[in-house]
C-alpha positions in Angstrom: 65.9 85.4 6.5 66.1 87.1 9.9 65.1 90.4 8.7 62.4 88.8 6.5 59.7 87.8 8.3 57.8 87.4 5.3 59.5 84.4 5.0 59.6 83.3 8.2 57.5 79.9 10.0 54.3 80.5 10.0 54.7 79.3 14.2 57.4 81.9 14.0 55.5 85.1 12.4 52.8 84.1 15.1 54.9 84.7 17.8 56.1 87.5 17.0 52.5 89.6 16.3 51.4 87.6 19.6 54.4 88.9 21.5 53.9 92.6 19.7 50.0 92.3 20.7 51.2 91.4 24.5 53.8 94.4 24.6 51.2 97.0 23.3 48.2 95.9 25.9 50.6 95.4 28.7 52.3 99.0 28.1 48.6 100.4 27.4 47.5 98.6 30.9 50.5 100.1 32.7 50.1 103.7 31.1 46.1 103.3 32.3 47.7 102.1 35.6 49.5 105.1 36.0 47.3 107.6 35.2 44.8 105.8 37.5 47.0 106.4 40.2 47.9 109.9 39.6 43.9 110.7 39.8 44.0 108.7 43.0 46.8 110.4 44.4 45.0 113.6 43.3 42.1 112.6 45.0 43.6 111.3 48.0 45.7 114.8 48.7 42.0 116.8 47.9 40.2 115.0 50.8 43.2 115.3 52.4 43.4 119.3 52.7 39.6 119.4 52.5 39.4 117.7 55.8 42.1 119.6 57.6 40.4 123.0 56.3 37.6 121.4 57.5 39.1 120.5 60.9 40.6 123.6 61.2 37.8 125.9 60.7 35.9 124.0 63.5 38.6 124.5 66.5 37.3 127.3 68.7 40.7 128.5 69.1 40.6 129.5 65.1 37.2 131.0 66.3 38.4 132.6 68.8 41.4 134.0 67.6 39.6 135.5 64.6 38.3 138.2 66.8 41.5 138.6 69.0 43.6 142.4 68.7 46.5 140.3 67.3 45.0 137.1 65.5 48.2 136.0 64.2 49.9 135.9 67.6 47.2 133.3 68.3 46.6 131.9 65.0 50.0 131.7 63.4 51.2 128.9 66.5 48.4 126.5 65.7 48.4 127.0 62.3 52.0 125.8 62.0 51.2 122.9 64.1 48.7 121.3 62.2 50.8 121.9 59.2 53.5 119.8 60.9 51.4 117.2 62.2 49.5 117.1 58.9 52.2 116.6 56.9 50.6 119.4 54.4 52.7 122.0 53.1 50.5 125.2 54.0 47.5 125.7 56.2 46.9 129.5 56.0 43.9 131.4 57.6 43.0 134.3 56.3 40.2 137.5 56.8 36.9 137.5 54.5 39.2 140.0 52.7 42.0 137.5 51.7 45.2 138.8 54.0 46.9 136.0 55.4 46.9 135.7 59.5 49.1 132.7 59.0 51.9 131.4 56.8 55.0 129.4 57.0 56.6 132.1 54.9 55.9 134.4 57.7 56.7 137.1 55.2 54.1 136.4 53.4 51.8 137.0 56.8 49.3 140.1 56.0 49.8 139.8 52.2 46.5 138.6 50.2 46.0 135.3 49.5 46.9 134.2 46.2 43.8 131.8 44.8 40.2 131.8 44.5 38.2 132.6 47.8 34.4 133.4 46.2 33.4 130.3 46.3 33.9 129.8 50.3 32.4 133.5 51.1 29.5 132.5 49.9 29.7 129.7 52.8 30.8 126.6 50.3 33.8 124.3 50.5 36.1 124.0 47.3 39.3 122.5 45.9 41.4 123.5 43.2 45.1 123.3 41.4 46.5 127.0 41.7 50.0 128.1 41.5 51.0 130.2 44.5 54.0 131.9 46.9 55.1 128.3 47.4 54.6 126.8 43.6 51.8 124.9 42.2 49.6 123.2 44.8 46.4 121.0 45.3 44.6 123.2 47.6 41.4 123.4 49.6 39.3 126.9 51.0 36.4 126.5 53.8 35.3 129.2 55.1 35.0 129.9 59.3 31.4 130.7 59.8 30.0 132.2 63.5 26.0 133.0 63.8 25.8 132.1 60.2 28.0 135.0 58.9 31.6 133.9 57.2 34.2 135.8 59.4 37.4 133.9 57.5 38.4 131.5 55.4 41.0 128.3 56.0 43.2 127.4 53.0 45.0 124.1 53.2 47.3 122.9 50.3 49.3 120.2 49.6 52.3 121.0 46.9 52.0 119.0 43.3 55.7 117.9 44.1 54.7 116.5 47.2 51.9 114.5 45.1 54.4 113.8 42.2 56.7 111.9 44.8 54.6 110.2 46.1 53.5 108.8 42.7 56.7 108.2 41.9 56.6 106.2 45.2 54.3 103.8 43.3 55.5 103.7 40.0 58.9 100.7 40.5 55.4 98.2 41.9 53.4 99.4 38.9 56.4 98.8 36.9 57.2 95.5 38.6 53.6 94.1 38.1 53.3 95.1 34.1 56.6 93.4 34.1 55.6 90.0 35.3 52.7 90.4 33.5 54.5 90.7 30.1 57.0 87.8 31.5 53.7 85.2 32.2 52.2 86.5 29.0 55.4 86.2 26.9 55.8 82.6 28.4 52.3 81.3 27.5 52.8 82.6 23.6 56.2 80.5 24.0 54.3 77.4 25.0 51.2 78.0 22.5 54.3 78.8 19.7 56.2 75.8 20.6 52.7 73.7 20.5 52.3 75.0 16.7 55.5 74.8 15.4 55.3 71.2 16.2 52.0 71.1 14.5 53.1 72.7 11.9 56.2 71.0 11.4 58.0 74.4 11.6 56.4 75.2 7.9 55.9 78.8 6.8 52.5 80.3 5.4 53.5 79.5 1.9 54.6 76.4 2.6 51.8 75.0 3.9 49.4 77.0 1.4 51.7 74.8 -1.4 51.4 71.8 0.5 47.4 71.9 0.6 47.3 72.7 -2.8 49.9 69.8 -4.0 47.6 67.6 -1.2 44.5 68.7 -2.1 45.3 68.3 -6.2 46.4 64.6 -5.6 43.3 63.7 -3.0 40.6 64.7 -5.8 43.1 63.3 -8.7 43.2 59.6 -7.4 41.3 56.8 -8.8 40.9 55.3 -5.1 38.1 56.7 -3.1 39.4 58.0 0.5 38.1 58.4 3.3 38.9 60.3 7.0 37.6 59.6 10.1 37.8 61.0 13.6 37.8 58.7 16.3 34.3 59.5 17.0 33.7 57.8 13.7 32.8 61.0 12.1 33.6 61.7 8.9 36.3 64.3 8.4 37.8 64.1 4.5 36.3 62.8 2.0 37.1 63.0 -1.8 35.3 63.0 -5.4 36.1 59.5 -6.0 34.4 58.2 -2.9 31.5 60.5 -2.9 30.8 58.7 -6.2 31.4 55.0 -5.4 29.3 55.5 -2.2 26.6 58.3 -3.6 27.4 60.5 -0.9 26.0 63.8 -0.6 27.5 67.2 -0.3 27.5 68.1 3.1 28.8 64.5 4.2 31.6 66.2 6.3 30.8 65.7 10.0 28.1 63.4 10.1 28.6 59.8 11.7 30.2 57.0 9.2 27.1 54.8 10.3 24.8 56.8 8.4 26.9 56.3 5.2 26.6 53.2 2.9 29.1 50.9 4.4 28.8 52.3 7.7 27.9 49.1 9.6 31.5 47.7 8.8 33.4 51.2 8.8 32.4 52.0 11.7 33.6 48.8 13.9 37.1 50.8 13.4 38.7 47.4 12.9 41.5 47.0 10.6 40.3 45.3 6.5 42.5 44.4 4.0 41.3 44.4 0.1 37.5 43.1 1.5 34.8 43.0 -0.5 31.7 44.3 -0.1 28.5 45.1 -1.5 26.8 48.4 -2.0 23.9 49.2 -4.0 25.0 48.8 -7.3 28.9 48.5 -6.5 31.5 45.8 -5.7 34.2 47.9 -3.8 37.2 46.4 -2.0 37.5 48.2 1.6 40.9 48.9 2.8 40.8 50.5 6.5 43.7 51.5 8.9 44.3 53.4 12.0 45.7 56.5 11.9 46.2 60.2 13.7 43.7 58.4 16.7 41.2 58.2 13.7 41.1 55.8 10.8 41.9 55.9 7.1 39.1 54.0 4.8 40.6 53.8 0.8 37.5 51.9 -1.5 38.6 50.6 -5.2 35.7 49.7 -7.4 35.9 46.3 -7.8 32.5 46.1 -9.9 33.6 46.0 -13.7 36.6 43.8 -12.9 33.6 41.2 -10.8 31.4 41.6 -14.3 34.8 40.4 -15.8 35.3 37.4 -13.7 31.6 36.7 -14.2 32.1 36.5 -18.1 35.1 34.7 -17.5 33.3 32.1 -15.4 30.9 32.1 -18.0 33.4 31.5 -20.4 34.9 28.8 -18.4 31.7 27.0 -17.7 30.9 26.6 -21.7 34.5 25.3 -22.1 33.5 23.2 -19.5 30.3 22.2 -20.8 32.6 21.7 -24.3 34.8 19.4 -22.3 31.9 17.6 -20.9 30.3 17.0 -24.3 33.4 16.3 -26.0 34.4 13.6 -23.2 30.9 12.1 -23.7 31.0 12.6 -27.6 34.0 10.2 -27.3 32.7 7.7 -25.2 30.2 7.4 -27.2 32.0 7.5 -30.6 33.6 4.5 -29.2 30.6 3.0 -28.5 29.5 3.1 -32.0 32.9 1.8 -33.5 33.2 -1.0 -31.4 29.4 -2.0 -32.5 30.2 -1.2 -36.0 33.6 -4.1 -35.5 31.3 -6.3 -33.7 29.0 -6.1 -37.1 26.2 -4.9 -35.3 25.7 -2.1 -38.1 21.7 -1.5 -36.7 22.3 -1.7 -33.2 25.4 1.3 -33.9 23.0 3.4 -36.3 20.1 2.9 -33.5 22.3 4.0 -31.0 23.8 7.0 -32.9 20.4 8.2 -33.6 19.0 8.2 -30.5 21.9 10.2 -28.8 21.7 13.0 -31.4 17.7 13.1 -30.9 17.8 13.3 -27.3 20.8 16.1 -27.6 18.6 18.2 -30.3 15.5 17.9 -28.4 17.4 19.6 -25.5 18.9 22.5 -27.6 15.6 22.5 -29.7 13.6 23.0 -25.9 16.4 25.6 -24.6 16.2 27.4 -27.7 12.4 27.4 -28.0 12.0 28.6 -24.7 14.4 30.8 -24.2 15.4 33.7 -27.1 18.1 35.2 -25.1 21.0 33.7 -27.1 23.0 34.3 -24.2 20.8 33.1 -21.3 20.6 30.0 -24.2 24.1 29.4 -24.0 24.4 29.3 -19.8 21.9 26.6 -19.8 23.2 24.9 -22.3 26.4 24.7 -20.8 25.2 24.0 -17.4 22.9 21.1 -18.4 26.1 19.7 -19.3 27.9 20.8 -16.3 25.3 19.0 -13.5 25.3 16.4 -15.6 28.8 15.8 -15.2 28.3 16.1 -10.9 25.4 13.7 -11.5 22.5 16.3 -11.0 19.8 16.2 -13.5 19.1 19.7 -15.0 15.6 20.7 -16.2 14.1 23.2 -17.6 10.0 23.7 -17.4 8.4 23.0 -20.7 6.5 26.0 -19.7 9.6 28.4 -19.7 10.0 31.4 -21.8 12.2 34.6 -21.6 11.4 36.8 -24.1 14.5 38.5 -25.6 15.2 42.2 -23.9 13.5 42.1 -21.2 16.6 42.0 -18.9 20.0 43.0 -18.9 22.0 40.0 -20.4 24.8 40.5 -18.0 22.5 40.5 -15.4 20.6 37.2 -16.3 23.7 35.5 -17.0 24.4 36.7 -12.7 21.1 35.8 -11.9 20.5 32.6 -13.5 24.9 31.3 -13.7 24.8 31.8 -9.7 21.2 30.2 -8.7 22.2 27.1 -10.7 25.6 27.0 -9.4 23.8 27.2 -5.9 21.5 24.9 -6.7 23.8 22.4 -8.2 26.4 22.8 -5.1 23.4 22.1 -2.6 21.7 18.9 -4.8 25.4 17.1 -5.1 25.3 17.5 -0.9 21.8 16.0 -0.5 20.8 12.1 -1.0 19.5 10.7 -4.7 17.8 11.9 -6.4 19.6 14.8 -7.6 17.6 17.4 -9.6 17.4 21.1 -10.4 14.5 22.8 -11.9 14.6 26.2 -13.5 11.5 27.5 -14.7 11.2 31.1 -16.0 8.0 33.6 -17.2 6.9 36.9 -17.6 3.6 38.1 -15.8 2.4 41.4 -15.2 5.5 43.1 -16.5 7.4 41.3 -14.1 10.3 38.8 -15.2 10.1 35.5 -12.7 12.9 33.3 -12.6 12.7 30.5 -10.6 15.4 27.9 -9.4 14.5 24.9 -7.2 16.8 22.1 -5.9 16.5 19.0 -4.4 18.8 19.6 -1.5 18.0 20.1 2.4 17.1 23.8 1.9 17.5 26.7 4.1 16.2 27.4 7.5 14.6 31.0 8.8 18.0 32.5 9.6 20.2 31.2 6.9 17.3 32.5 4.5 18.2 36.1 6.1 22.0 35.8 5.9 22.1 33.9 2.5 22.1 37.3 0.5 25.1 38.5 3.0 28.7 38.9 1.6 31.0 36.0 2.9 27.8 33.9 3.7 28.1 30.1 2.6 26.8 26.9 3.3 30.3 25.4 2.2 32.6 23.9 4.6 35.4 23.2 2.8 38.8 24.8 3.0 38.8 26.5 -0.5 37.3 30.0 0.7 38.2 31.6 -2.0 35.0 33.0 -3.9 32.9 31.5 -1.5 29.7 33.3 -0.4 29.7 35.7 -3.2 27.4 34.4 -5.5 24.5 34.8 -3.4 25.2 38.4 -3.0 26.0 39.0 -6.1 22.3 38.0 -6.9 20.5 40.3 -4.5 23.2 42.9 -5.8 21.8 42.6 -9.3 18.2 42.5 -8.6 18.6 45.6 -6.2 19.8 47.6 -8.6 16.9 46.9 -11.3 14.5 47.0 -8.5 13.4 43.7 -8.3 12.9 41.3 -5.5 13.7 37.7 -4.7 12.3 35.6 -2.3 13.2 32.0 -0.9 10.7 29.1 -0.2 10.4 25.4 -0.3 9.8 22.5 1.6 12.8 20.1 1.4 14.8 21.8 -1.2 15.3 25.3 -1.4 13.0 27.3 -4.0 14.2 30.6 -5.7 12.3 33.1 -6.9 13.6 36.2 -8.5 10.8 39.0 -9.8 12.5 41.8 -12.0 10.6 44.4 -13.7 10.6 44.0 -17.6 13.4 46.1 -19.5 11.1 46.8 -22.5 7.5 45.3 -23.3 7.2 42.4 -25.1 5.4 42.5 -28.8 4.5 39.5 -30.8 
């Protein structure tokens, strides 16, 4: 695995192009160092010579000596003492014609000067690299001008080993400061490397590529929605199954969870556990945890199983209601036999009758009213139902619901849960108990209407009553309580409808839904 990097932690192949990137710019800055300092030290020995030459060409002794019978008897003295004090390895001074006055090869004296002089005859300064009697050598000409006229030329020159060591002189701190430099850089890839590979877990490339794809496959295969969120509250993950029980749209990542349906409770960050709550169209149960210093937010659509539990309290109401009438059925079964054994044949076939009259003209006025067999059904069985709790349910001789103009289901929500209400608040208020459900269609508009006799609602309870969890209800069993209610405004929401609570004494309400398809006769 060693000699595969291929297969090597991703933290791993990281710090090993980091610490290859490092060596390369640290050896290219040293190299650039280098050669930076050779030019300087090129320089540095140019200026040098060039302002000796300089300095020599001014002493009136070089002056004077230039026109003396034996010029190198008084030149040759000087010259080699400025050499020595210089520290330069030549100063020669020479005729316009090039022979050497001065030299410290004095064999060299009265031999030509090896190196360009036309420069300086023409009265100009120069500097240049040229190989002569002592090697190569970084060397400078000025020429020794009296009345305006060049009567010689001073050469100073410095010897490119001279230069060379004293580069060489500098190279061990060059070389110690790329060094530290390559040791801080090689120590902050550590630390950044040792950073990742915890991040990473120590996984390689292919790893983690397999890992996002096994990850990302079961994130868009689950039937829970999911959701990830920063702790800013931003959204940071999101997958199909919640984009579809929220109706989020496409570029969702990165925006606040406020702005998201839900985002009231989400973003609170507090910890739920299977709640319920309520979105446009949607029952979901919220599960939200802490995780990562962000949260994790699961929703299960709870809405099909609610329209199950509906029917099934639907179901259980008209076995109720069954109950109910077959209790009363017997009672008054009894009734009649014990009249019968008492021989008061008339006074039993009196009674008989009038029980299965008053029964028929309910179903008959139920029926009549309403064609929706099962809105029919639901009143039925809740007629029965209050009843039972001593409430009187009526229905307005005026009522009628044509047949399709609603969802069933929907009615059956609608209508089950403002009776229940109803019911719930006239068994808490003083006799008389009543509840009144009057229903008609105007204007293309369906309007249901459920009044009760009990104390009714207040300003604020009217704005929380549509609320999930709100309820009225003080006893202990909290189960299902403050449901039903939002369930309603749920319902007419979603077939954009409205509903509206009144009343003075009892609570009045009114639901207006838009009719589902016109009604013929």
């Amino acid at each position: 695995m060693a000699l595969r990097p291929q297969e090597w932690s991703l933290a791993r192949q990281l710090f090993a192009l980091q610490i290859t990137v490092v060596t390369v710019v640290v050896a290219a800055g040293l190299g650039a160092a280098v050669a930076q300092a050779e030019h300087s030290t090129e320089e540095g020995a140019e200026s040098r010579a060039l302002a000796i030459a300089h300095a020599v060409a001014a002493t009136p002794d070089v002056r004077d000596g230039l026109s003396a019978p034996n010029p190198t008897a008084v030149l040759q003295p000087h010259a080699e003492n400025v050499r020595q004090a210089t520290s330069t390895d030549f100063v020669v001074v020479m005729n316009t014609a090039g022979i050497r006055y001065t030299h410290p090869d004095t064999t060299q004296i009265g031999k030509k000067f090896l190196g360009h002089i036309d420069v300086a005859l023409r009265g100009e300064d120069f500097t240049e690299t040229y190989t002569g009697t002592l090697g190569p050598s970084v060397r400078a000409v000025v020429p020794i001008s009296l009345d305006g006229t060049v009567r010689g030329l001073v050469s100073v020159g410095i010897k490119r080993s001279a230069i060379d060591k004293n580069l060489q002189g500098q190279l061990p701190a060059l070389a110690l400061a790329g060094a530290l430099a390559l040791l801080v850089a090689a120590g902050g890839t550590w630390l950044v490397n040792r950073r990742l590979r915890r991040q990473t877990h120590d996984l390689g490339p292919r790893q983690l590529s397999r890992m996002y794809a096994y990850y990302d496959a079961v994130l868009h295969a689950v039937h829970e929605g999911l959701l990830l969120l920063d702790r800013d509250g931003r959204v940071q993950l999101v997958n199909d199954e919640a984009r579809r029980l929220l109706g989020l749209p496409p570029d969702v990542v990165g925006l606040p969870v406020t702005n998201l349906p839900l985002g009231e409770s989400l973003g609170k960050g507090e910890e739920q556990t299977d709640e319920i709550h309520l979105t446009g169209d949607r029952v979901l149960v919220v599960n939200q945890r802490a995780a990562g210093g962000g949260s994790v937010v699961t929703l299960r659509d709870h809405t099909d199983l609610q329209a199950l539990t509906g029917e099934l309290d639907s179901v259980r109401g008209f076995a109720e209601s069954l109950r109910s009438a077959a209790h009363e059925a017997s009672n008054r079964l009894h009734t009649v036999v014990s009249l019968i054994g008492l021989g008061r044949v008339p006074e039993a076939l009196e009674f008989a009758t009038g029980e299965l009259e008053l029964s028929q003209q309910l179903a008959d006025r139920v029926v009549e009213a309403v064609e929706e067999p099962v809105l029919v059904a639901l009143l039925l069985g809740k007629v029965a139902q209050a009843s039972e709790r001593g409430v009187e349910l009526v229905l307005d001789p005026e009522a009628t619901v044509p047949p399709g103009v609603a969802d069933p289901r929907d009615l059956v929500t609608i209508v089950g849960n403002l009776i229940d209400n109803a019911v719930d608040a006239a068994v808490a208020a003083p006799p008389p108990r009543r509840v009144e459900v009057a229903a008609w269609v105007s204007e293309e508009e369906l309007v249901l209407e459920v009044a009760d006799s009990g104390t009714g609602l207040d300003a604020e309870q009217v704005e929380q009553a549509f609320a999930r969890g709100w309820s009225t209800k003080t006893d202990e069993r909290l189960i299902g309580r403050g449901l039903g209610l939002a369930l309603v405004g749920q319902a007419v929401h979603r077939h954009g409808g409205s509903i509206d609570v009144t009343g003075d004494g009892g609570a009045v309400f009114t639901v207006r839904l838009p009719v589902r398809a016109r009604v013929t006769a």
